[in-house]
C-alpha positions as CSV (number, residue, x, y, z in Angstrom):
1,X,0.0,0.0,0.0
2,X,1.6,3.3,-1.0
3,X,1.2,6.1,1.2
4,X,1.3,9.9,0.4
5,X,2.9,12.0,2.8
6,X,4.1,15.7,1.8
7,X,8.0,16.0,1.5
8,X,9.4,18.3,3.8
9,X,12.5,18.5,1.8
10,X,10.3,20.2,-0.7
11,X,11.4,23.6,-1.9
12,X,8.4,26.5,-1.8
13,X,10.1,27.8,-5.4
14,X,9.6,23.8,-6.5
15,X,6.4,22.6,-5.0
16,X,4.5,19.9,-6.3
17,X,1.1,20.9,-7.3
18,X,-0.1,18.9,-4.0
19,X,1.3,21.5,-2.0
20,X,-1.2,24.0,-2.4
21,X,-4.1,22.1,-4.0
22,X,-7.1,23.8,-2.3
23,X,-5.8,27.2,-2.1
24,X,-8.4,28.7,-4.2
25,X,-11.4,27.0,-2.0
26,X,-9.9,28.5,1.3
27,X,-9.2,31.9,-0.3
28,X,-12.9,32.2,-1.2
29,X,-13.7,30.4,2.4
30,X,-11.6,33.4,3.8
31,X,-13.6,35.9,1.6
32,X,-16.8,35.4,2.6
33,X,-15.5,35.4,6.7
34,X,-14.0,38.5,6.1
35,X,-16.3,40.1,3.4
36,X,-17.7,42.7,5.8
37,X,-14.4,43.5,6.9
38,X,-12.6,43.8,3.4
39,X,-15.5,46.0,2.1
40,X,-15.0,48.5,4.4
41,X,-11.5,48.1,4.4
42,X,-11.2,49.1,0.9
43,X,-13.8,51.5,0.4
44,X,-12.7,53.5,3.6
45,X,-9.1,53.6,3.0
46,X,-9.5,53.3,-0.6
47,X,-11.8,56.3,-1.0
48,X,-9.3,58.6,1.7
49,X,-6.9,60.2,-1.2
50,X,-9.8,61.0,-3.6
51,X,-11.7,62.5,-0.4
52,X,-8.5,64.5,1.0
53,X,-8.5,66.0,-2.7
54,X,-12.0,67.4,-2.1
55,X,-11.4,68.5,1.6
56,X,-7.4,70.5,0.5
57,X,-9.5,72.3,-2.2
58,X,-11.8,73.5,0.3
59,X,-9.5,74.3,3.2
60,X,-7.1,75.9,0.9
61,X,-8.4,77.2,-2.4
62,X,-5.5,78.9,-3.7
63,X,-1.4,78.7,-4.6
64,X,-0.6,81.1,-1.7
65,X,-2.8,78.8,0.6
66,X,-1.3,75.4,0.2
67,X,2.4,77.3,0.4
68,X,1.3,79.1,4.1
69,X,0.7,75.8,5.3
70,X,3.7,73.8,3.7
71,X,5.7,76.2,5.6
72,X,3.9,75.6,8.5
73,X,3.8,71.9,8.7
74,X,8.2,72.0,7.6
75,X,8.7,74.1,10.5
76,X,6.2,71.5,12.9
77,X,8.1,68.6,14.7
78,X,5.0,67.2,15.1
79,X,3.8,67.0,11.2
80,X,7.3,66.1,10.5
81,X,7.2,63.2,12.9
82,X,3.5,62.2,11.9
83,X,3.7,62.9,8.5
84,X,7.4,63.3,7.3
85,X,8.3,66.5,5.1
86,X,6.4,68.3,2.6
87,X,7.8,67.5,-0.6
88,X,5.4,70.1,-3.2
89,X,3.2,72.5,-1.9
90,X,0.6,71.7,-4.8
91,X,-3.2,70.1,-4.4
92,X,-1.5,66.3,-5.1
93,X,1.6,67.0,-3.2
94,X,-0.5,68.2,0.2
95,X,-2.6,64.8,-0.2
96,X,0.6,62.4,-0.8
97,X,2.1,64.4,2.3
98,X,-1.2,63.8,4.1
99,X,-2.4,59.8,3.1
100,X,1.0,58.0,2.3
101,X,2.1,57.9,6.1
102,X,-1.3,57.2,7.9
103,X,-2.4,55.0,4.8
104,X,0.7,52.9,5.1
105,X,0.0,52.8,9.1
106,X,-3.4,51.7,8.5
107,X,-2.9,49.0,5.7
108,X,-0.1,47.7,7.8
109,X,-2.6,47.1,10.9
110,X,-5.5,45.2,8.8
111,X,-3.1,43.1,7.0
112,X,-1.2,42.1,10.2
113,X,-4.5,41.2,12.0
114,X,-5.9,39.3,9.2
115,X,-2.9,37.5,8.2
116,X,-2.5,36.5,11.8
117,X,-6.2,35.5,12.0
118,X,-5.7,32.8,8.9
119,X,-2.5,31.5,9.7
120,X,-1.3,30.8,13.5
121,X,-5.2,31.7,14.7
122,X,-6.8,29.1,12.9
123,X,-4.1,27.2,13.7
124,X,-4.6,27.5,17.7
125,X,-8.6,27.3,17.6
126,X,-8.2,23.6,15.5
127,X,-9.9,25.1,12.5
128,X,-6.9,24.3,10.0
129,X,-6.5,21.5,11.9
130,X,-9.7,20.5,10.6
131,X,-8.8,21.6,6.9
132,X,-6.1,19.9,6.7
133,X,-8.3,16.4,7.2
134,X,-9.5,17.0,3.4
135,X,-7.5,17.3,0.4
136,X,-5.4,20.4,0.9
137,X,-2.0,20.8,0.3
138,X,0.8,21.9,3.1
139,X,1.3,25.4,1.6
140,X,-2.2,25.8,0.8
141,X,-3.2,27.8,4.5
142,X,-0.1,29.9,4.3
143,X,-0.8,30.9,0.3
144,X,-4.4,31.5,1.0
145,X,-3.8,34.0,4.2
146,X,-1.9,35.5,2.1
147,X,-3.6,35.7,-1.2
148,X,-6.6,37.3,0.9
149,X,-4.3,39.7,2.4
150,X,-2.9,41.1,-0.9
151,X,-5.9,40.6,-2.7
152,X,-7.1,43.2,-0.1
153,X,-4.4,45.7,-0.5
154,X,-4.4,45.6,-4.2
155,X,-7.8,46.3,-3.8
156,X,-7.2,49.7,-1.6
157,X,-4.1,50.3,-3.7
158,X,-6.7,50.1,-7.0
159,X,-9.1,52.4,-5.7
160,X,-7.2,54.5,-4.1
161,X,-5.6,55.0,-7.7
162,X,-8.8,55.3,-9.9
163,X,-10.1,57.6,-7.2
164,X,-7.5,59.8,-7.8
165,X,-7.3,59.6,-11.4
166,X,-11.4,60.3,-10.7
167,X,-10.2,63.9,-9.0
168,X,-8.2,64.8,-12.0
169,X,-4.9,64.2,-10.2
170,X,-1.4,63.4,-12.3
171,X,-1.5,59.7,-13.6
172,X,2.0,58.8,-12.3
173,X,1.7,60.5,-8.8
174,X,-1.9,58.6,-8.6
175,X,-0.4,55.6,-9.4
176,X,2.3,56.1,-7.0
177,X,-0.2,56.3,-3.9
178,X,-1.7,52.8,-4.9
179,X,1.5,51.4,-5.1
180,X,2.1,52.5,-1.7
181,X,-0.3,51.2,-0.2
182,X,-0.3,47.7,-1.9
183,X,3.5,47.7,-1.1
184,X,3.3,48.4,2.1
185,X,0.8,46.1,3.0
186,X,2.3,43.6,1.1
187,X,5.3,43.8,3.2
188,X,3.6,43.5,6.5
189,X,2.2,40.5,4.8
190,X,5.4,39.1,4.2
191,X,6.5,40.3,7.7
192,X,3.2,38.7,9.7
193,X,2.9,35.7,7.5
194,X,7.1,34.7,8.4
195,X,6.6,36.3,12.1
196,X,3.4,33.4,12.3
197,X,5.5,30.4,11.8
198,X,7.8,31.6,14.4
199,X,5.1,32.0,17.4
200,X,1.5,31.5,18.9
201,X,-1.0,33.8,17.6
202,X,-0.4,35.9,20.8
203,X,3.1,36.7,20.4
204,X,2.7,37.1,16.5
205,X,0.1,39.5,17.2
206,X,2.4,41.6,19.6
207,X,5.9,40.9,17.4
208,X,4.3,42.2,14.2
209,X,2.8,45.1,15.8
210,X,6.5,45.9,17.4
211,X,7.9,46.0,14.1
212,X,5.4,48.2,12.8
213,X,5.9,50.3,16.4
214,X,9.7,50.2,15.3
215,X,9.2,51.1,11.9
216,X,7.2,54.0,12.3
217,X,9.5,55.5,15.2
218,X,12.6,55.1,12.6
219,X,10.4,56.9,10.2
220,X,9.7,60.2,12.5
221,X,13.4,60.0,14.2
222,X,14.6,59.8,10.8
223,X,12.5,62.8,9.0
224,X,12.9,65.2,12.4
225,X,17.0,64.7,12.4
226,X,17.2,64.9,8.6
227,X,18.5,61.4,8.8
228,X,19.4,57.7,7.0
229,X,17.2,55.8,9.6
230,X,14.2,56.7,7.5
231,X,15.3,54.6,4.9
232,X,15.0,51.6,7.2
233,X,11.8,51.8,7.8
234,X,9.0,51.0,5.5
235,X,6.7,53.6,6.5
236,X,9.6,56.0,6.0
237,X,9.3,54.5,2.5
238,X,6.4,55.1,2.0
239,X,6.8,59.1,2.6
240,X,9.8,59.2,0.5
241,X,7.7,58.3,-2.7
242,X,7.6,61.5,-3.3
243,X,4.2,60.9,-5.2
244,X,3.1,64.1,-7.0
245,X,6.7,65.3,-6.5
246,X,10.0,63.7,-7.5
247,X,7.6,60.3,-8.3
248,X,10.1,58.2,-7.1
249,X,8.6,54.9,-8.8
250,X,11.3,52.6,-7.5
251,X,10.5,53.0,-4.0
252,X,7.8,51.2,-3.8
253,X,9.3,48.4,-5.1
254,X,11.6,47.9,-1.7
255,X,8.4,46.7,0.4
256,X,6.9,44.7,-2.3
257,X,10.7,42.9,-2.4
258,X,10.8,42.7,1.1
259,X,7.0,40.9,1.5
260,X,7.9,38.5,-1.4
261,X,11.0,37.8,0.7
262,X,9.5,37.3,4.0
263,X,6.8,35.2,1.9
264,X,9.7,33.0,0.8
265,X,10.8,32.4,4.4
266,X,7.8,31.9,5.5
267,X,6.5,29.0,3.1
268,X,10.2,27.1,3.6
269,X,9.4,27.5,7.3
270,X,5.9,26.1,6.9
271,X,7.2,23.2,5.4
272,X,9.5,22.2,8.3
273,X,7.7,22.6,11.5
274,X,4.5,21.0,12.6
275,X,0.7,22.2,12.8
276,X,0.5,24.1,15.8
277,X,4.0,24.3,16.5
278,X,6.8,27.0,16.3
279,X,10.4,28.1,15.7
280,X,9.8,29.6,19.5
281,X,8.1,26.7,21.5
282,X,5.9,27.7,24.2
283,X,7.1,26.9,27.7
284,X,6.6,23.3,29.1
285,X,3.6,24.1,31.7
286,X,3.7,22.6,35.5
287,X,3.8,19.0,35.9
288,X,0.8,20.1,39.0
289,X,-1.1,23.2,38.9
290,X,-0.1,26.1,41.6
291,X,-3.2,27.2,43.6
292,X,-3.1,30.5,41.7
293,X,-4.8,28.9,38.8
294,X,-7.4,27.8,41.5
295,X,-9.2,31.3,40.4
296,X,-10.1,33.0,36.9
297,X,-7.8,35.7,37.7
298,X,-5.0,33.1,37.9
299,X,-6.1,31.7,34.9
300,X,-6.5,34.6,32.8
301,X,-2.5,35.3,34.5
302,X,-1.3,32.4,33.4
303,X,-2.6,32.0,29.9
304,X,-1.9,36.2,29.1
305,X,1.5,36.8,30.9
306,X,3.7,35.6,28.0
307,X,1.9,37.9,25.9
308,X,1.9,40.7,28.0
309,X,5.9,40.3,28.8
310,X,6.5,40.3,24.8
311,X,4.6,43.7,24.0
312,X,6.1,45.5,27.1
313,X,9.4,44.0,26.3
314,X,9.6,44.8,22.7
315,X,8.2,48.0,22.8
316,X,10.3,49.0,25.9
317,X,13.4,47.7,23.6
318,X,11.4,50.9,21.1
319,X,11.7,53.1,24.3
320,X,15.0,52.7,24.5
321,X,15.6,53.5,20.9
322,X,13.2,57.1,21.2
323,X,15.2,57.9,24.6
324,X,18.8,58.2,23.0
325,X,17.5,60.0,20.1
326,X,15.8,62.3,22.0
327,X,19.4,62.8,24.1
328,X,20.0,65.1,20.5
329,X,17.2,66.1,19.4
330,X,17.1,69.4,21.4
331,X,20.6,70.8,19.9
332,X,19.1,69.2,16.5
333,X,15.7,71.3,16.8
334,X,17.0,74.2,18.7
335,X,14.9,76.5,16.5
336,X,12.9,79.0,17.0
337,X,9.8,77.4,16.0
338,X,10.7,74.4,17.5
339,X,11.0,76.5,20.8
340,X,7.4,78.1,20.2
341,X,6.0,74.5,20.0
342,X,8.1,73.4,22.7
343,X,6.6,76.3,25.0
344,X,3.0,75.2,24.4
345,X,3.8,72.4,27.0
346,X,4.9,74.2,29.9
347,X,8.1,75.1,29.3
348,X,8.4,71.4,28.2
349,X,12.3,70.4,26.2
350,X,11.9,70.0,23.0
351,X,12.6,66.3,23.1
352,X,9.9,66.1,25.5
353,X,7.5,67.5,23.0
354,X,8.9,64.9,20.3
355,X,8.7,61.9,22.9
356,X,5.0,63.7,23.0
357,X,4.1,63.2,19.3
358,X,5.2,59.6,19.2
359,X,3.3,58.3,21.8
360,X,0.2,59.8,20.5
361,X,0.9,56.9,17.9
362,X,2.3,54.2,19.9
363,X,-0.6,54.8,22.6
364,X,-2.8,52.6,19.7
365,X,-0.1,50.1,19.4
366,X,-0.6,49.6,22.9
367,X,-4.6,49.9,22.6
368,X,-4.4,46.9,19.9
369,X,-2.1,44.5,23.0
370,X,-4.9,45.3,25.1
371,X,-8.1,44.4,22.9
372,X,-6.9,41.9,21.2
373,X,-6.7,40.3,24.9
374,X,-10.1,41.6,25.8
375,X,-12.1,40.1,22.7
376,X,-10.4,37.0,24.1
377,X,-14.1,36.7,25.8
378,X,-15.6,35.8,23.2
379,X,-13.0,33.8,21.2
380,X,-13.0,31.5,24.5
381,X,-16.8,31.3,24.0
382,X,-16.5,30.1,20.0
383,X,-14.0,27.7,20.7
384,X,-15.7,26.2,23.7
385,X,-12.8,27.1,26.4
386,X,-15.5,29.1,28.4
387,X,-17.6,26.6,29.2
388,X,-15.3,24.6,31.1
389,X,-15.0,27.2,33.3
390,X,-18.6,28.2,33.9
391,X,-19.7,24.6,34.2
392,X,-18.3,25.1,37.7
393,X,-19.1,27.5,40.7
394,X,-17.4,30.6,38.7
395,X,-19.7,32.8,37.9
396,X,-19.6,34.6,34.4
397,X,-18.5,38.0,36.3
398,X,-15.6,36.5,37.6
399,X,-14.6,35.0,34.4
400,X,-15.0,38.3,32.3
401,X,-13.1,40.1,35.1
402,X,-10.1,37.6,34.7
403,X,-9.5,38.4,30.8
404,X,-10.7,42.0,31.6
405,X,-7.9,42.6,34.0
406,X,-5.1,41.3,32.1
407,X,-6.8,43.0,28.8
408,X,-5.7,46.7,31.2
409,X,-3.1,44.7,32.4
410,X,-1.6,44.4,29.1
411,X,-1.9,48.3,28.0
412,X,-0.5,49.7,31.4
413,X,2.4,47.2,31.1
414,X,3.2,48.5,27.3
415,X,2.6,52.1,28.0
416,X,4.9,52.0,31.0
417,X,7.8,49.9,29.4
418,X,8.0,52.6,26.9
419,X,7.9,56.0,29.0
420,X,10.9,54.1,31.5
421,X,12.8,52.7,29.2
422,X,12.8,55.9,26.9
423,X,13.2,57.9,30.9
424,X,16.4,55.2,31.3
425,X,18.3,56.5,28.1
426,X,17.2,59.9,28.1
427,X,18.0,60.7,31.4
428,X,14.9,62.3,32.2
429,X,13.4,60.1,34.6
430,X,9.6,59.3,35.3
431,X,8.6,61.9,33.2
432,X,8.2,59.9,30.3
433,X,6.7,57.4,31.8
434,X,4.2,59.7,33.1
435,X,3.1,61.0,29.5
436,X,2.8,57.4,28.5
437,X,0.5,56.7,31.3
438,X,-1.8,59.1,30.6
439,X,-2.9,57.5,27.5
440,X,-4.4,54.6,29.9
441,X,-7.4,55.7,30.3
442,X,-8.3,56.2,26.7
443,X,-7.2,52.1,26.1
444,X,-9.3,51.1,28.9
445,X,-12.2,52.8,26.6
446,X,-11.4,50.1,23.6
447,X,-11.1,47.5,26.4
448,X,-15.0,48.9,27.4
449,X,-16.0,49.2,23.8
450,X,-15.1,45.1,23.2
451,X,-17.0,44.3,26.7
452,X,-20.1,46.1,25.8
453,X,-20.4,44.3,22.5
454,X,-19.6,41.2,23.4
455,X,-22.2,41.3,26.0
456,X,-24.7,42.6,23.6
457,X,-23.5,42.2,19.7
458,X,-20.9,39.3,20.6
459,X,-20.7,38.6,16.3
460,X,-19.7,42.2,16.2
461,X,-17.5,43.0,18.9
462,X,-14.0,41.7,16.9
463,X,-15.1,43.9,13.6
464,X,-16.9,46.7,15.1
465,X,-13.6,47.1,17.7
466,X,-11.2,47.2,15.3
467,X,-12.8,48.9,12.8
468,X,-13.2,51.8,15.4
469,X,-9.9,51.8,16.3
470,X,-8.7,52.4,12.4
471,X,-11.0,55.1,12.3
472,X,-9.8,56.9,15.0
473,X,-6.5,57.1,13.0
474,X,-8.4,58.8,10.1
475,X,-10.0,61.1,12.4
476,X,-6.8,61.5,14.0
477,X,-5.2,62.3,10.4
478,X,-8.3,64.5,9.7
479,X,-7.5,66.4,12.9
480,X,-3.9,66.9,12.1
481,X,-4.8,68.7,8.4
482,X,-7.0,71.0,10.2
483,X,-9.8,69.9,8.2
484,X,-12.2,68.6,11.5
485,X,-12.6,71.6,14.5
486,X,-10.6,70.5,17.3
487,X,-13.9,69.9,19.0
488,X,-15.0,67.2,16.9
489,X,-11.5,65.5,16.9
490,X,-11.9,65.2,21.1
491,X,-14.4,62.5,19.9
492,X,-11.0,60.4,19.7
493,X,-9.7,59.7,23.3
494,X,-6.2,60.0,22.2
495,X,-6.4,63.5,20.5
496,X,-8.2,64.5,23.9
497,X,-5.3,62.9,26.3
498,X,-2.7,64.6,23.7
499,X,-4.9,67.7,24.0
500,X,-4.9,67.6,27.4
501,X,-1.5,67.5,27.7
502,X,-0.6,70.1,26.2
503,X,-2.5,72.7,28.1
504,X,-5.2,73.1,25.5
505,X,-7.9,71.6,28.1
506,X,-7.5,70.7,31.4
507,X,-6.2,67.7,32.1
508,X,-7.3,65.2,35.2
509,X,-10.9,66.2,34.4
510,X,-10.8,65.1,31.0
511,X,-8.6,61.6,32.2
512,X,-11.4,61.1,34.8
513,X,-13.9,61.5,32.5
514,X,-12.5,58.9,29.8
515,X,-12.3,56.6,33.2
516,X,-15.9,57.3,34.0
517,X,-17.1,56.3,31.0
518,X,-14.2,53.0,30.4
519,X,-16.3,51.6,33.8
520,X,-19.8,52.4,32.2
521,X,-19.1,50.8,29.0
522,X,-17.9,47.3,31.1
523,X,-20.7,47.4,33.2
524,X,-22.9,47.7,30.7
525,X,-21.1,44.7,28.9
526,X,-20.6,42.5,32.2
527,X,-24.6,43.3,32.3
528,X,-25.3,42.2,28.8
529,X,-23.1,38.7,29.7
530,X,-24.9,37.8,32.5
531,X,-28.4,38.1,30.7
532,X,-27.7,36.4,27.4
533,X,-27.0,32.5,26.2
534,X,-23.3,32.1,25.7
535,X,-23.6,29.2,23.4
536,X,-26.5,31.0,21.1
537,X,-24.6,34.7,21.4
């Protein structure tokens, strides 16, 4: 009797057409999961640059307008570290300057959570264990996680081009922006799809995110000091397009080489380790369990802690990496505009206001850690690990408030490894840690967001919670090109807590209230839990 087995020595430039039969079935499986999510995905991000045309020809109608705020935003450390430097003060060069950066940002988010979601996710939960009972090839999970993923981005990338084209913008320069955002997202692909053979879900969640965390932090460090780090960053790639400027064509080309790469890697590595295993093994567990996992607290401590000691780790190794630039920056930017700015905070150094910029950023790095442990609710319901629990004398409060706590757990931990790590090389102390923590509050409102919906709309908590957060970045982007009031951008906790600190509004009121309402939104979900069938929800 002749048995078929897959040949690990097989090559991922050489496979045999058995290695990813069934790729097409579970690409359009993956489309229809994720068909509400793609849809919005690519019309919302898609449809930014044509909209940001509209809104710069209202906001500033003439030559002389567009020039006056060039100027502006070249003489801003916070536009330069944002947004990088303007390249032409012209209608298409404003809207590069304005969508490449945040665009990149944001198709780098949605491709690392869906690429995670149908690789080492479905992987954890048994699904592609499942799968992988029919007649699917090895390769065929990896290739279709990520054929979804850059059949998403090319998506954006297309509209975002014919939109464009639609606004009677250059051909080349609209080109350009699609190309950056299919690039860049195809290198996160790359990046995720390789970091997902390595570790769990939890830890490739929190590595990918880390290297976007990084990348972005090279990006503004390298545009603010006029330096070569921006050229190792991908998102400092994307800037340097220079689409509607110089057109620099090749550039996009260094992400799309880098995902095919990282693709490469990743389908060699797929070959050689087992389902559910990893380059980075998870720790052998207790022969007998401690009395600490004798409560859901304990539990929720056990199975989170790895996770949370990878995000504060890696991006405290980032806070290390802001601290010593910031030991330069305020000989670098000892301007006087710089100064002005600087003064706006209290009398705050100018490395202080930088430091300020960046965590506005990171502060949703560290919001995603912390949901993407607090929709662990209701992924424990899907997958059957709550009821286990439940069946005994816990009550579903208790449970909740096990996940919940880690889920703050998880953001306080990030948010504090960067402000004293960055406080260690800068020599300034707790005071960076301080700005960091002031961000909590307005992560313990996404933590409140994904309890009330999994209480009430449990199907739409996981969409509906990351679909806010990426459109508090294009409110946060709209804010920043002064074409929301400032009144309407407070809607975003983030632009309050940066407003707050500095000195537009004051401060601890507007912390407490974000608190206030972080607890109302939880008990309103702990509410909705209690009442409702788990199984049915």
């Amino acid at each position: 009797m002749t048995t078929l087995t897959a040949a690990p020595q097989a090559r991922l430039g050489h496979a045999r057409p058995s290695m990813i039969a069934g790729t097409g079935l579970l690409v359009r499986l993956h489309l229809r999961r994720d068909r509400v999510l793609l849809a919005v995905w690519t019309l919302a991000l898609g449809l930014l640059p044509a909209a940001m045309v509209s809104a710069t020809r209202v906001a500033y109608p003439t030559d002389q307008d567009m020039i006056n705020f060039a100027s502006v935003a070249l003489s801003s450390p916070s536009q330069l570290a944002t947004r990088g430097p303007v390249f032409a003060a012209t209608l298409g060069g404003l809207v590069a300057w304005t969508v490449a950066s945040s665009g990149a940002l944001v198709q780098s988010v949605v491709t690392i959570l869906i690429t995670v979601r149908h690789t080492r996710a479905d992987e954890q939960t048994g699904r592609q264990e499942t799968l992988s009972t029919t007649a699917i090839g090895r390769l065929a999970p990896l290739a279709a996680a990520v054929s979804v993923t850059m059949i998403g981005n090319l998506a954006v990338g297309l509209v975002a081009t014919l939109g464009l084209l639609v606004q009677g913008q250059a051909p080349v320069g609209s080109l350009l922006i699609g190309a950056v955002f299919a690039g860049t997202g195809l290198f996160f692909a790359g990046v995720t799809a390789l970091i997902a053979q390595l570790a769990q879900s939890g830890a490739a969640y929190a590595i990918s995110f880390i290297v976007l965390g990084v990348g972005f932090a090279l990006a503004a460090a390298g545009d603010l000091a006029r330096s070569w780090l921006v050229w190792l960053s991908p998102i400092g790639w994307a800037r340097h397009t220079e689409a509607f400027a110089g057109d620099h064509g090749w550039v996009p080309l260094l992400p799309a080489a880098g995902g095919v790469l990282t693709m490469i890697i990743a389908g060699r590595l797929a070959l050689r380790r087992d389902l559910g295993a990893g380059l980075i093994p998870p720790r052998p567990g207790r022969a007998r369990a401690t009395a600490l996992l004798s409560s859901p607290l304990g539990l929720a401590w056990r199975r989170h802690r790895s996770a949370v000691a990878g995000w504060a780790l890696g991006l405290g190794t980032l806070g290390l990496l802001l601290g010593s630039v910031t030991q330069s920056l305020d000989a670098q930017l000892n301007t006087p505009a710089f100064q002005q700015l600087s003064g706006s905070t209290g009398g705050g150094s100018v490395s202080e206001v930088f430091f300020l910029f960046i965590v506005y950023v990171l502060a949703q790095v560290a919001t995603a850690a912390a949901l993407a442990t607090a929709l662990g609710l209701r992924g424990d319901e899907r997958t059957g690990l709550a009821e286990p629990i439940l069946v005994t004398r816990t009550s579903r409060t208790a449970w909740a408030f096990g996940d919940l706590t880690m889920a703050a757990l998880t953001g306080a931990a990030v948010l504090a490894a960067i402000g004293l790590a960055a406080g260690l090389t800068s020599g300034t102390g707790l005071t960076l840690a301080a700005m960091t923590l002031g961000y909590l509050p307005a992560v313990l409102i996404m933590i409140g967001l994904a309890v009330a919906l999994t209480g009430w709309l449990p199907r739409a908590a996981g969409p509906v919670c990351w679909t806010v957060l990426s459109l508090l970045l294009v409110l946060d982007l709209l804010g920043e090109f002064r074409l929301v009031p400032e009144q309407v951008l407070w809607l975003s906790p983030y632009a309050l807590t940066f407003s707050g600190q500095l000195g537009r509004l004051p401060l601890v009121p507007a912390l407490a209230g974000l608190t206030g309402l972080a607890v109302l939104l939880t008990g309103i979900g702990i509410a909705g839990l209690r009442r409702r069938d788990l199984s049915n929800g």
